[in-house]
C-alpha positions as CSV (number, residue, x, y, z in Angstrom):
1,X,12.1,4.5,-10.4
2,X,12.0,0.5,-9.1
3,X,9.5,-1.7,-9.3
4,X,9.9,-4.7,-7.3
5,X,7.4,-8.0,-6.9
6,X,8.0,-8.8,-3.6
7,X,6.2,-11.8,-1.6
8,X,5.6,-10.1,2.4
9,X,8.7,-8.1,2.9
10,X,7.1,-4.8,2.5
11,X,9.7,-3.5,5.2
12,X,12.9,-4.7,4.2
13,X,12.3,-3.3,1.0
14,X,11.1,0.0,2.8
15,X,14.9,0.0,4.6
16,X,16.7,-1.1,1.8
17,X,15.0,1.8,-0.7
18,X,15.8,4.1,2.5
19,X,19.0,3.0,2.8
20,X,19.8,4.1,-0.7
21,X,18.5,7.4,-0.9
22,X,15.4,6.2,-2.0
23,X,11.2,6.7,-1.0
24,X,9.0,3.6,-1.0
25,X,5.9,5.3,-2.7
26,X,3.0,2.2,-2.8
27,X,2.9,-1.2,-1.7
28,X,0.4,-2.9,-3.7
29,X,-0.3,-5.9,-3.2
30,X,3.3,-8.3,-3.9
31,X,4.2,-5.3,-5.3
32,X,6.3,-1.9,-4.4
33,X,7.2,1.4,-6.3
34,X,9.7,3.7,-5.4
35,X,11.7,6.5,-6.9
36,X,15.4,7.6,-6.4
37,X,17.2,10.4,-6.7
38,X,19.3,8.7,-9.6
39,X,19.4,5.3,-11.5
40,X,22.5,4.6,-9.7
41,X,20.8,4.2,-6.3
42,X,18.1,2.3,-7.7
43,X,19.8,-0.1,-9.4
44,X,21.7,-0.8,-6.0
45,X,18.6,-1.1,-4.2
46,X,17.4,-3.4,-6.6
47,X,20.5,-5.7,-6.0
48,X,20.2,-5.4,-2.2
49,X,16.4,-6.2,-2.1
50,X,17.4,-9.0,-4.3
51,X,20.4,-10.8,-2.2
52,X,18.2,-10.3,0.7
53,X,14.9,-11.8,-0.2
54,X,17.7,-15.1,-1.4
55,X,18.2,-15.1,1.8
56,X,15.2,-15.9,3.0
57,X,14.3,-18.0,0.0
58,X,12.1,-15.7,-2.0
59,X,12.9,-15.0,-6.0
60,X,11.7,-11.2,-6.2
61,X,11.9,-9.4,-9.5
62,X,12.8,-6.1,-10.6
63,X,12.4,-3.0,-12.8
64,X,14.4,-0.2,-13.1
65,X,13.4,2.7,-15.2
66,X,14.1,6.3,-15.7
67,X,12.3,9.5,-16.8
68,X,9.7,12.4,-15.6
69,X,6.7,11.4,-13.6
70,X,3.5,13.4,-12.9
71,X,3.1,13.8,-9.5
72,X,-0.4,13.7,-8.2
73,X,-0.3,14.2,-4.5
74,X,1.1,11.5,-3.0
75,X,1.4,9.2,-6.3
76,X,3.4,9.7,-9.1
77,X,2.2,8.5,-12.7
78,X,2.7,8.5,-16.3
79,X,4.4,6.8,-18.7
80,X,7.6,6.3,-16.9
81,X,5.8,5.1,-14.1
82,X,4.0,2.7,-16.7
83,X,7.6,1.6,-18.1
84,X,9.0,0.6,-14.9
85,X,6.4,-1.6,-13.9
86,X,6.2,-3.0,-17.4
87,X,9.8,-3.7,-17.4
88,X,9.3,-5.4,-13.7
89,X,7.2,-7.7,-14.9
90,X,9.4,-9.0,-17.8
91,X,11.7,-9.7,-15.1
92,X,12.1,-13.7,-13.9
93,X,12.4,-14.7,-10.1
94,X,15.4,-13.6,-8.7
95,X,16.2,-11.0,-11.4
96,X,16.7,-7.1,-12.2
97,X,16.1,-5.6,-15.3
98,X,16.5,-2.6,-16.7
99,X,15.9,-0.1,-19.5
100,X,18.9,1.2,-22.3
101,X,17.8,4.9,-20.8
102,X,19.3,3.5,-17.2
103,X,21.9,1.8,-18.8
104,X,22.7,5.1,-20.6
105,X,22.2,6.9,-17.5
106,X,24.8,4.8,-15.5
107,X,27.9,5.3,-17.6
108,X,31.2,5.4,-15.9
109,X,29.3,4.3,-12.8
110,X,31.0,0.9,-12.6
111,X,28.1,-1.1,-13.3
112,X,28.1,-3.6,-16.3
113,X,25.5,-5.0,-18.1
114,X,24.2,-8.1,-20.1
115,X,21.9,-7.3,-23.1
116,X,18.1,-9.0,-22.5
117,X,17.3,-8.5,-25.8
118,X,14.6,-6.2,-27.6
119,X,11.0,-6.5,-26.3
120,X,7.4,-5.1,-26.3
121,X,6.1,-3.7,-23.4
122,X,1.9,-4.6,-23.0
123,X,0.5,-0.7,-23.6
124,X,3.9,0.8,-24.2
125,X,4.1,2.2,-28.2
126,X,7.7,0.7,-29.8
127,X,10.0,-2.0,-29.1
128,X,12.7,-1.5,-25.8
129,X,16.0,-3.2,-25.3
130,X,16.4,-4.4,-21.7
131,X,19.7,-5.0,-19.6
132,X,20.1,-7.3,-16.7
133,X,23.1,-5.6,-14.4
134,X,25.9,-7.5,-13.8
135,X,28.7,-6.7,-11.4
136,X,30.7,-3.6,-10.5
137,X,34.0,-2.3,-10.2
138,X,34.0,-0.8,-6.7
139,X,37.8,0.1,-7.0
140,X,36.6,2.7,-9.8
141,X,32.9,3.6,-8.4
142,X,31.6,4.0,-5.2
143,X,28.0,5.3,-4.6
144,X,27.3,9.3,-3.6
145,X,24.6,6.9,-1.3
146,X,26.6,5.3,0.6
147,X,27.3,6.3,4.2
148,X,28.9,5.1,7.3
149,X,26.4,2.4,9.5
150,X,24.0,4.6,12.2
151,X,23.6,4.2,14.9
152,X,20.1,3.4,16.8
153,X,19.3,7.3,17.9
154,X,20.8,8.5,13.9
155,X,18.6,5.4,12.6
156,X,15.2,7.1,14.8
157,X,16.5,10.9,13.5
158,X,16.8,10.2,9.8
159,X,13.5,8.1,10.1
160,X,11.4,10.4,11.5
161,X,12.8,13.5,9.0
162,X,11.6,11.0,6.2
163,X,8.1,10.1,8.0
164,X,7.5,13.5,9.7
165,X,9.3,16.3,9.0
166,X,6.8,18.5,10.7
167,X,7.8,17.6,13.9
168,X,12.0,17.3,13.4
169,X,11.5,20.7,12.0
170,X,9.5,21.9,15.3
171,X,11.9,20.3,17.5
172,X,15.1,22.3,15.6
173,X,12.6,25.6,16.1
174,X,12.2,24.6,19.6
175,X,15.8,24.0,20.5
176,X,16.9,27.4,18.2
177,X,14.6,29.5,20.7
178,X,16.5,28.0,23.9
179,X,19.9,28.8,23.0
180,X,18.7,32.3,21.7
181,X,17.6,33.3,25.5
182,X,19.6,35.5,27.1
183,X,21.2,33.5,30.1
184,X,19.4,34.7,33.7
């Protein structure tokens, strides 16, 4: 789960979650939520959407958590959800935070990570030590996520499977039935 405060970039966040395996869930107002298939993924998300927005002069901030969520149709919720954003918002311009459960989570991974120290979280019971992620040792890690560059018809494919997977699906049915016919 990443929680990012963004400032109008709604859809280079959107690519960048995408790109890593991930689903943009809300945009909120300056803000997005997104979940991942791993803590891996969304920690280098976090870092892309980051050294982008530099780019263009914007100081985003982010959250990484991880844990079960209640989906409720569309949204997900709970206290994970709740965690995430909590931890975003600790989070100063330009930075990433995350929990000790992702840092747990992300062992062997490459990553390191500085402590943040111990903090309380508004409407979240205890105390929680936060990490900020440093740099990684590609030469031992490189992401499951990451893929060769696609192309523009790959880039239109994969986005309409994530968008609409009605009508990729219908279009593999429709294509299955052509080569089935027996040839005239």
């Amino acid at each position: 789960m990443l929680r990012i405060k963004t400032s109008g970039t709604s859809t280079k966040v959107r690519t960048a979650v995408e790109d890593a395996g991930g689903r943009l869930l809300n945009v909120a107002g300056d803000g997005t939520f997104s979940t991942f298939d791993g803590p891996v993924a969304a920690v280098e998300a976090a870092r892309v959407v980051l050294d982008m927005t530099s780019e263009l002069g914007l100081a985003v901030r982010a959250g990484v958590h991880g844990g079960e969520v209640q989906s409720t149709g569309p949204d997900m919720s709970g206290m994970t959800v709740h965690v995430g954003a909590r931890i975003g918002a600790m989070a100063g311009p330009g930075e990433i935070l995350v929990s000790q459960t992702v840092r747990d989570l992300v062992v062997g991974s490459g990553f390191s990570f500085a402590p943040h120290g111990k903090h309380s979280l508004k409407g979240v019971p205890g105390t929680w030590t936060l990490f900020s992620p440093g740099g990684t040792d590609r030469t031992r890690y490189t992401s499951p996520r990451a893929r060769p560059a696609l192309g523009v018809i790959d880039q239109a494919v994969l986005s309409t499977a994530r968008r609409a997977p009605q009508i990729l699906r219908r279009a593999v049915e429709f294509t299955s039935r052509q080569h089935r016919r027996p040839p005239n």
